[in-house]
N, C-alpha and C positions, 0 to 999 in steps of 0.2 A: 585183274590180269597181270598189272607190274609185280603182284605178290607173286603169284602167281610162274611167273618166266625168271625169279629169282630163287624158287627154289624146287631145286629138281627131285625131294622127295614128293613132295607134294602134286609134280606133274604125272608124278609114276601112281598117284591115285585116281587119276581122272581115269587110265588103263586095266585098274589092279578091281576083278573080282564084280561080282555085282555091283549094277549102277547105284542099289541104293544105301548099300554098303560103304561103297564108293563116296557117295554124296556125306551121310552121316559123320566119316574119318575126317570128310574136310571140313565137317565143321562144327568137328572138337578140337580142330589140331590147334594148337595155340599160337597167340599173336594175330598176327595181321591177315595170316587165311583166314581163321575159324571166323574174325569178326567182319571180314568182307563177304562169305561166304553165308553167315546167319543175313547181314544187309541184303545179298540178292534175294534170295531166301523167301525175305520178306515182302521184299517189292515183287517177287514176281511167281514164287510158288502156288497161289491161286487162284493165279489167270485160269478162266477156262482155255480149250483147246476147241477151236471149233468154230461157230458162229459166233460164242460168246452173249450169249440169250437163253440158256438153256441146262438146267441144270442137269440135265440127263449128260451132258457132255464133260469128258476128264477135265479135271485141274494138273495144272505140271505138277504138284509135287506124286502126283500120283504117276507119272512119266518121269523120272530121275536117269534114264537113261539121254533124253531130251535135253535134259538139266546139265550133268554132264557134256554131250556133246557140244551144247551151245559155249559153255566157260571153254572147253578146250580148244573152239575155234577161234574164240575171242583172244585166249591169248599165245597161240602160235604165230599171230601177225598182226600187220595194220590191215582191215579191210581192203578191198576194190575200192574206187574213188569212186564219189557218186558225180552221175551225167550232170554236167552243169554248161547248158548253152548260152548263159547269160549275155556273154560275150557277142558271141555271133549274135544274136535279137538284138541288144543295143547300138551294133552298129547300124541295123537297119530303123533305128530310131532318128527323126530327126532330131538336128544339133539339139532345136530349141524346145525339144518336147522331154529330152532327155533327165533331166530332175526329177519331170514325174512322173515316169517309168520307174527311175531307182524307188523314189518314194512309194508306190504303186504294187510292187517288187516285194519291197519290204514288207508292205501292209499284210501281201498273199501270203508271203514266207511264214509271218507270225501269227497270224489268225489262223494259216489251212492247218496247221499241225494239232489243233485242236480236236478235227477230225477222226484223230486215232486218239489222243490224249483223253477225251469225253469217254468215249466208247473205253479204254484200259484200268483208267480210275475211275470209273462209277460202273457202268455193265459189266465189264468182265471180270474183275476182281470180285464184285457184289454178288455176281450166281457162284463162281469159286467157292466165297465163301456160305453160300447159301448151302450150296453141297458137300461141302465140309458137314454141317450141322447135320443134314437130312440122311446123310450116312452114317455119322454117327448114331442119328434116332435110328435108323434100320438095322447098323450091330446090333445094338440091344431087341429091337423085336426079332432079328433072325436066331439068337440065341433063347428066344422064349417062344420060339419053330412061332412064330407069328406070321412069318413072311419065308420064304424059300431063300432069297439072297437080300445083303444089304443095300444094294441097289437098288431094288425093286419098288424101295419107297421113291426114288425119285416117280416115281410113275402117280402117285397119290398128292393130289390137290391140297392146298393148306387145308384146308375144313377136315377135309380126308384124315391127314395125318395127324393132325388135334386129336381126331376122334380116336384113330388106331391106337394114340399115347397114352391117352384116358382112358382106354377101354370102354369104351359107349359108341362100339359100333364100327363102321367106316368098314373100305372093301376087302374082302380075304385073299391069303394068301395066292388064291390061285387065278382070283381074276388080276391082281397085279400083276404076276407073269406073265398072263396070257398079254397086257397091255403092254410089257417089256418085249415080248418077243413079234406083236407088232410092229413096233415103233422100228424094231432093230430090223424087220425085215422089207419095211415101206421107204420109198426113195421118192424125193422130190420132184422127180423124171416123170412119177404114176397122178401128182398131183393135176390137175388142169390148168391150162395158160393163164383163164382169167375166170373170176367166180362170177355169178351173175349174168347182165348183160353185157355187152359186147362196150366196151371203155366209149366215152365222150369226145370227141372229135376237139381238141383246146379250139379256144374263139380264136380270132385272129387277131393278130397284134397289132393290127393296123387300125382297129376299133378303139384302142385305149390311145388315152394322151400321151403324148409325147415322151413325158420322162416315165411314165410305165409300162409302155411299148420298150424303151430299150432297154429296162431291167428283166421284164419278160422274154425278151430275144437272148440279154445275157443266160439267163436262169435255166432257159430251155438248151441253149449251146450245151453250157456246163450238165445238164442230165443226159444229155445224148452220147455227149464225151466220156460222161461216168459210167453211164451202164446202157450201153449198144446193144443195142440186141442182135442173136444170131441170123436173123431172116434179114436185117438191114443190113450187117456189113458183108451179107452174101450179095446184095443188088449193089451195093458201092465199090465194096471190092473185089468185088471175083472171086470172093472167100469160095474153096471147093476142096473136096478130099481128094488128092493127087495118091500118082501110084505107090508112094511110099510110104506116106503118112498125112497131112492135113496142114492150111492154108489157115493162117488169120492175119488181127492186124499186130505191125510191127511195132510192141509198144515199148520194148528197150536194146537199144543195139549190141552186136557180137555175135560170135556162135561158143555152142558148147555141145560139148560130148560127156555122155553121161547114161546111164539106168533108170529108164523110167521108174518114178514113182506113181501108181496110179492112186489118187485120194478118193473115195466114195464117200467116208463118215469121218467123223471125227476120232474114232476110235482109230482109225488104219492112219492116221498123222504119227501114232507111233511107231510105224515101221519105218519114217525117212532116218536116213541115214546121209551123214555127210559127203556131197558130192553128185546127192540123186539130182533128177530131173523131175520137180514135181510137176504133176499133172491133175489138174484141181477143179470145180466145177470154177468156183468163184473163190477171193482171198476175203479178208477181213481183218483188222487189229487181232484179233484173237488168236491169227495164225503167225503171229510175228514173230513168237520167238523160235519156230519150226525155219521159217523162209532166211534166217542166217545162218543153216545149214545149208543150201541147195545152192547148187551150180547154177541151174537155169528154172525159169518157171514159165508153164503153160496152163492155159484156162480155157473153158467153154464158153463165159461171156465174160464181159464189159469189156469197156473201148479205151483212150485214150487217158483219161481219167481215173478210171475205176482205182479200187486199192492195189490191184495185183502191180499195174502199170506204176503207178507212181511209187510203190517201193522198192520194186524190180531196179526202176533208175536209182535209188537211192542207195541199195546197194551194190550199183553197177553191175549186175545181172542181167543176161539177155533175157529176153521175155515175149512171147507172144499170144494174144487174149480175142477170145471172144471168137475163139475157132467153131463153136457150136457144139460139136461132139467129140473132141481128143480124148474125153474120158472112157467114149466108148467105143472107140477104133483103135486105143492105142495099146498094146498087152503089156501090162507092171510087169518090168524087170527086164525091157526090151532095151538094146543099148540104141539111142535113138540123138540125131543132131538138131538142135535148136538154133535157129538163125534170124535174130531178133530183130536185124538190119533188113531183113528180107520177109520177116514176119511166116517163117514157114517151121514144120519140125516133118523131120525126116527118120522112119525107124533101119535102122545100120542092120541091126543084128535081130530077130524074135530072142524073147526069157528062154532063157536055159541051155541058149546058143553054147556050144564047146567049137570053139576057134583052129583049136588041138587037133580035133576030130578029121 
């Protein structure tokens, strides 16, 4: 980005022409763009987009508009500062307990970040380039009319796609489409709450010993905080659809004004744009390098914890989570208020509103 904010040919390319056009020029241009621009490149061209488990799902370099808009947000400033209540908590620490909190502090700060670090360099970089390969193998059988699109092999199981390679078999062109335009047309909304019978009731904590009673108590805290479900913080907080738009919890403070983005798949992460409001079931590592675009962010679950919450503060973003359904009351493109402090979003205007009018 310091390269970057020193040379103003170079910022006229983040602008100039297709995005991936765009991306290419910067990174032949020589010196110190071309070789920080091949570095991101690398580190982060194939991440998937998405859940990041899935190779049916984009890698960014196959989104270079994404690619671009992230560099050019990066280096038009410094960031939002991220929410740091450090301060306030410690004073309510006593004098003599005080050391190890910091210590305490410390431990969380450098083990949690693991959390997304695990998931970026082993899961989502690995199906990236998983899909790299298995598109490559589907050019070639799409060019030897084996398969209808290069894609479609994602849809085909290793054993599958051995076989389609070798020609010894495996499924034809037409039932992989038919499997792709499932897949593309099923949402996890149709899927069932729980498989099976009805979930195990946890034993009670008060049955185990002492020091596995309070790691138990911790463990279950932190899953509750992490991923709340919509039925529970509707009986705790009053979570409800108001006359404007929809009620959850307050998971990073602010407000903002902005254009819903509405997220369904992974594929529609290519339509944010710098400034949206994105509107998501759940977030995930894999959506991270989307969320340093958006203004504000809102989600249908988790709580306190979850990913959306704890990077929302990170990059000083308001944010509200675990509304249960903003994905499907809220219409993309709607100019709508997010008030992270108050855990609410409000829609201002309906998509396509003329103000003028």
């Amino acid at each position: 980005t310091e390269a970057l904010r020193a040379d103003p040919a170079a910022q006229r390319l983040l602008r100039a022409g297709e995005p991936g056009d765009a991306l290419a020029s910067l990174l032949s241009r020589p010196g110190e763009i071309g070789r920080a621009t091949a570095a991101y490149l690398d580190l982060v061209g194939h991440w998937t987009v998405g859940s990041g488990s899935d190779v049916s799902e984009p890698h960014l370099l196959e989104m270079p508009h994404i690619l671009l808009a992230t560099i050019g947000a990066a280096s038009r400033g410094t960031p939002p500062s991220a929410l740091d209540a450090t301060g306030d908590l410690r004073a309510d620490v006593p004098q003599g307990d005080r050391n190890a909190f910091d210590e305490l502090l410390a431990e969380a700060r450098a083990s949690h970040r693991l959390r997304d670090e695990r998931a970026i360099y082993c899961d989502v970089w690995a199906y990236g380039l998983a899909r790299r390969a298995i598109l490559a193998a589907g050019l070639r059988m799409a060019k030897a009319a084996a398969i209808e699109q290069p894609e479609h092999l994602v849809e085909a199981g290793h054993r599958e796609i051995r076989s389609l390679l070798i020609g010894s078999g495996g499924p034809s062109g037409e039932e992989l489409a038919a499997r792709a335009h499932y897949r593309e047309r099923s949402t996890e909304s149709q899927a069932p709450p729980v498989l099976g019978g009805p979930p195990r009731v946890p034993i009670p904590t008060d049955w185990l010993p002492a020091g596995a009673a309070r790691t138990e108590r911790a463990f279950r805290t932190y899953v509750a905080a992490m991923s709340a479900e919509p039925d529970r913080i509707q009986t705790e907080t009053g979570m409800h659809r108001t006359a404007t738009g929809v009620d959850g919890l307050a998971a990073s403070p602010g407000t903002y004004e902005g254009r819903a983005r509405v997220v369904n798949s992974p594929a529609e992460l290519a339509h944010v744009e710098q400034g949206d409001v994105l509107v998501i079931a759940s977030t995930g590592p894999a959506i991270n390098a989307v969320l340093s675009l958006v203004g504000a962010l809102v989600t249908d679950r988790g709580g306190m914890l979850s990913h959306a919450a704890i990077v929302a503060r990170e990059y000083g973003i308001p944010a509200v989570v675990g509304t249960g359904e903003a994905t499907t009351l809220i219409p993309d493109g709607a100019l709508v208020r997010v008030d992270g402090t108050a855990g609410s979003l409000a829609v201002l205007e309906p998509a396509g509103y003329d103000r003028r009018l």
